[in-house]
N, C-alpha and C positions, 0 to 999 in steps of 0.2 A: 418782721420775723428774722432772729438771727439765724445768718449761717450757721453750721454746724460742723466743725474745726476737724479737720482728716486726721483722723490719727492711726496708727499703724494698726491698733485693735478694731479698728472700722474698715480699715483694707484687709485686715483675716477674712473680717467676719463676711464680708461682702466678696471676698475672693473663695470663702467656703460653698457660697450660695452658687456663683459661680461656675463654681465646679462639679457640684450637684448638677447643674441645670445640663451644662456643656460636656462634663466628664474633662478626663486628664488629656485627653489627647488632643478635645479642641478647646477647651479653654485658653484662653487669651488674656495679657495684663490690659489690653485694650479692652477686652468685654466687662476687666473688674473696674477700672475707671469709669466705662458708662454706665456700670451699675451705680458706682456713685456719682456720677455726675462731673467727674472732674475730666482733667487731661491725661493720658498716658503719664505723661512728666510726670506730675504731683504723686503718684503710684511709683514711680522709679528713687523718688527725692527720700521716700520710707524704706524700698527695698531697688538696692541696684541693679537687680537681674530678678529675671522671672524665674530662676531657678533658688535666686533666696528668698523672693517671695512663697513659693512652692517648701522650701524647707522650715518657713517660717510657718506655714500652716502645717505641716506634718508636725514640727515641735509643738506646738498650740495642742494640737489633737493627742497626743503623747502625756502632753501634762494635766489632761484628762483625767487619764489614766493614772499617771506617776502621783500627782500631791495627793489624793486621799491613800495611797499606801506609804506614803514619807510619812502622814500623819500618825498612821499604825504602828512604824517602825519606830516613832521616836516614843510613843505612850511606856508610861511605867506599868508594870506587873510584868508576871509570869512568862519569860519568852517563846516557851512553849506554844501558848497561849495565842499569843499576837502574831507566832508566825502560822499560826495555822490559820487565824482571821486574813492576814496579810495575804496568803495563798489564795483563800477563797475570794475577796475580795479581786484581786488579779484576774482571777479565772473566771468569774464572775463580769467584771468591765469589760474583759476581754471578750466573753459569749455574747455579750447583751449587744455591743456593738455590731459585731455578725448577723444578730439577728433581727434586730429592732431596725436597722436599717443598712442591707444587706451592696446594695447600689454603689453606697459611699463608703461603707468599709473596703470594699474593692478600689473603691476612688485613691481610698487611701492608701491602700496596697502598694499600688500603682507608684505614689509619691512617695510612700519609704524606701522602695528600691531603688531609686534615685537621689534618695537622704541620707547616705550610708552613716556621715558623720553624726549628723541627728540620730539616727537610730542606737548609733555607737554609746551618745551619751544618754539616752535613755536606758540600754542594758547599763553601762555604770552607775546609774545610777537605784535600780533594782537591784545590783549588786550588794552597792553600799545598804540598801536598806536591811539585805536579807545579813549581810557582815555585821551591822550592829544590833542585830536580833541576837545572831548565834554568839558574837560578843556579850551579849548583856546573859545572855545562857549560860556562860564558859564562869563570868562573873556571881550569877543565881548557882552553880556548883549541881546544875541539870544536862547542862551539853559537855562534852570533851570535846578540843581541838585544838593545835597550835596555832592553825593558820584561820581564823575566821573568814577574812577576808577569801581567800581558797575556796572555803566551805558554803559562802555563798554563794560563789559561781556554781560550782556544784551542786547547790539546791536549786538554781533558777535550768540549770542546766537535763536535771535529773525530770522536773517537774514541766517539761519545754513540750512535750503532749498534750498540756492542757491547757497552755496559756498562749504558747506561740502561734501565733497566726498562718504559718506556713502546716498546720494539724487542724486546721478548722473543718476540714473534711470530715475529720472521723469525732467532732464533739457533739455531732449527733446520734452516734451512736450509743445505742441504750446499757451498755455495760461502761461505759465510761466514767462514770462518777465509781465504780467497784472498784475500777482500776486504780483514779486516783486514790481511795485508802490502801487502796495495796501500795502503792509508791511510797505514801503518808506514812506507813507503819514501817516499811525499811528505814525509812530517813529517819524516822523519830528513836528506832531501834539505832541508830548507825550514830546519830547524835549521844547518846544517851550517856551520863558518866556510867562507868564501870563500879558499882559498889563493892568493895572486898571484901 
C-alpha cells in the first residue's frame, strides 16, 4: 500500500480536526503531525510556524465563506438582484456556521483574532465583490455613485449586524430578519439613480 504524500491540504485538514478535538489553546503542531503520522518537522517544512499554520486554517475557513459569493458577484444580470442573493448568501454562511457547529465557530473566533492580516484580506476582498456589484449597477443605470469601490465598504459596513461575527449574539433574535429589510430598503433607497 502506498504512502500517502503530505500535502499542505492534509495538514489543514488534519490540523482542523485537531483543533476541534484540543481547541485553540491546546492544540499543538505536534498533536497535528501525530494526527498524521509524521514528525513535527514535515508539518513545519508546509508551514514554518504554528502561527501560519494557524492563519492558514483561518484563511481555508474564510474561503468557505468568500468563493460562493465571488461566484455571485461576478454572475451577469440585475445588480440589484445579486447583491441582494450576495447579502443573503453571506448572512446565511455566516448563521449556519454559528449554529450547525457552535464549538468550532468559537475555535475560529479565537484564530481570526490572531489572523488580523487574513481577516484584512478577507474584508478586501467582500469589499471588492460588493464594489463590482454596485459597479455593474452604476453601469445597468439602477445605482448612483462616484465612488463604487467607497460604496462597498459602506454596504458591508452598514449591513455588519448581520453578517459579522462579533453580532452573533443578537441573530438570534426574533426581529432580526425585519431589521435586515429595514437596512435593505435604506440601502437600496440610498443606491437608487434619481430619476428627473
Amino acid at each position: 500500500m502506498a504512502e500517502t504524500v503530505l500535502t499542505a491540504e492534509r495538514i489543514l485538514e488534519a490540523a482542523e480536526e485537531v483543533l476541534r478535538r484540543y481547541g485553540p489553546a491546546k492544540a499543538t503542531v505536534v498533536d497535528v503531525a501525530r494526527a498524521l503520522g509524521v514528525s513535527h518537522g514535515s508539518v513545519y517544512r508546509h508551514f514554518p510556524s504554528k502561527a501560519a499554520l494557524r492563519d492558514a486554517v483561518t484563511e481555508r475557513w474564510l474561503a468557505r465563506v468568500s468563493a460562493p459569493l465571488a461566484a455571485i458577484a461576478a454572475e451577469d444580470g440585475p445588480a440589484p438582484a445579486r447583491l441582494r442573493r450576495w447579502l443573503d448568501a453571506l448572512i446565511g454562511a455566516k448563521h449556519a456556521k454559528v449554529l450547525d457547529d457552535p464549538e468550532m465557530f468559537a475555535t475560529y473566533m479565537t484564530l481570526a483574532a490572531d489572523a488580523r492580516e487574513v481577516v484584512a484580506g478577507h474584508v478586501a476582498a467582500l469589499t471588492a465583490d460588493l464594489a463590482r456589484m454596485v459597479a455593474d449597477g452604476v453601469a445597468q443605470g439602477v445605482f448612483a455613485t462616484a465612488d463604487p469601490q467607497a460604496t462597498g465598504r459602506a454596504l458591508l459596513d452598514a449591513t455588519a449586524r448581520f453578517h459579522n461575527p462579533a453580532h452573533a449574539a443578537e441573530w438570534s433574535d426574533p426581529g432580526i430578519a425585519a431589521a435586515f429589510e429595514g437596512v435593505w430598503a435604506l440601502v437600496m433607497r440610498g443606491l437608487e439613480t434619481r430619476k428627473g
